[in-house]
C-alpha positions as CSV (number, residue, x, y, z in Angstrom):
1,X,-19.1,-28.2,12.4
2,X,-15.9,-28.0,14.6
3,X,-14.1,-27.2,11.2
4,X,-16.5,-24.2,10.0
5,X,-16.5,-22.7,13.3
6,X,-12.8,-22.0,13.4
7,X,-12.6,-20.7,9.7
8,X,-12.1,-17.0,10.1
9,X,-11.5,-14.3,7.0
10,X,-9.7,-15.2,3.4
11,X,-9.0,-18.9,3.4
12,X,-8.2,-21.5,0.8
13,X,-8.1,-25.0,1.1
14,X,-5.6,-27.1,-0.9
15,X,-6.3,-30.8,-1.2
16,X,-3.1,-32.6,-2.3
17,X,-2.6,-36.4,-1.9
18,X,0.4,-36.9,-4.5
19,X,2.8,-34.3,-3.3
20,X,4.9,-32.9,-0.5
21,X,4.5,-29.9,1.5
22,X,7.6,-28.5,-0.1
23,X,6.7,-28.5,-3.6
24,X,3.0,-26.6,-2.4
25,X,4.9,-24.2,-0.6
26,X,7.5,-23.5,-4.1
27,X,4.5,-23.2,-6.2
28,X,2.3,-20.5,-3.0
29,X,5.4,-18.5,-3.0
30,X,5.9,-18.5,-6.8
31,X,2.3,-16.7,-6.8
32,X,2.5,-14.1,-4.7
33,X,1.1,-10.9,-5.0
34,X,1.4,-7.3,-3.0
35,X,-1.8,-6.1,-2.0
36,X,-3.4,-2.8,-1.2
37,X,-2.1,-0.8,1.6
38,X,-4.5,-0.7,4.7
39,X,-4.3,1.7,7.9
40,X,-1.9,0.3,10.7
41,X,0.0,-1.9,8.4
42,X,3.8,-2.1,9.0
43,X,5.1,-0.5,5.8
44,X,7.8,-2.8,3.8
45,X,9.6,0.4,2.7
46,X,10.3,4.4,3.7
47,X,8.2,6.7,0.6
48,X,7.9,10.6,0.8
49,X,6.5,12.9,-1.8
50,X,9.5,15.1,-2.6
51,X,9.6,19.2,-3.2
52,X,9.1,20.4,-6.0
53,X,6.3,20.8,-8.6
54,X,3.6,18.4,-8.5
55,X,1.9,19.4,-12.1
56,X,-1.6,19.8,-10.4
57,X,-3.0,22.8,-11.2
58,X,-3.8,25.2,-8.5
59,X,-7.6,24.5,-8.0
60,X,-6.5,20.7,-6.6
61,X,-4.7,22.3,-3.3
62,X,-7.6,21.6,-1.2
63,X,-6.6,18.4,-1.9
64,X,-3.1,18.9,-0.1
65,X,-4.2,21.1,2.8
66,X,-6.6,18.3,4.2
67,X,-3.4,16.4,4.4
68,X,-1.6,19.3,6.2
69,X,0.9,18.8,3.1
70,X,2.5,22.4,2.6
71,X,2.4,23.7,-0.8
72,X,2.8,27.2,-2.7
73,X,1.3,28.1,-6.4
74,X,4.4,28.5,-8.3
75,X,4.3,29.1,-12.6
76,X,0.4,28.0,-11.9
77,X,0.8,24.8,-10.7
78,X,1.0,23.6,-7.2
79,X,4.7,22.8,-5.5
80,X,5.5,20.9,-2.5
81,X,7.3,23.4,-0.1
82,X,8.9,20.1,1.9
83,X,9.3,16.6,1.7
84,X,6.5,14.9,3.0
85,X,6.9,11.2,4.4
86,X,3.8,9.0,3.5
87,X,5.4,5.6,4.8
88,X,7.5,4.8,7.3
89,X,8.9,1.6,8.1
């Protein structure tokens, strides 16, 4: 019972009685795998949309003024007026 009640959130257990720590830790980190980005996580990485054309055609720029993104219809398709940072480290 003292066990469960301190398991919080995504755990795993590894049993391992014929190896060192070492060799689980080379095999953990050999497996490792990004994962979605969440709100308020510390990005690994600066990313902006750049100007220019997006190719989205001009009924979608509802999409881009909920964001406060500034675009103009340009040829008939939507274009970014600015860069637009998404993440910043």
């Amino acid at each position: 019972d003292v066990l469960r009640s301190n398991i919080r959130g995504n755990i795993g257990f590894i049993f391992a009685t014929n190896c060192q720590l070492d060799d689980i830790r080379e095999v953990l980190a050999k497996h490792v795998r990004d994962s979605a980005a969440k709100s308020g996580q510390m990005a690994k990485a600066n990313l902006s949309l750049p100007a220019g054309p997006t190719g989205m055609d001009p009924s979608q720029t509802a999409f881009f003024q909920a964001l406060n993104i500034g675009t103009k219809i340009v040829k008939g398709q939507i274009e970014l007026v600015s860069e637009f940072p998404i993440l910043k480290q």
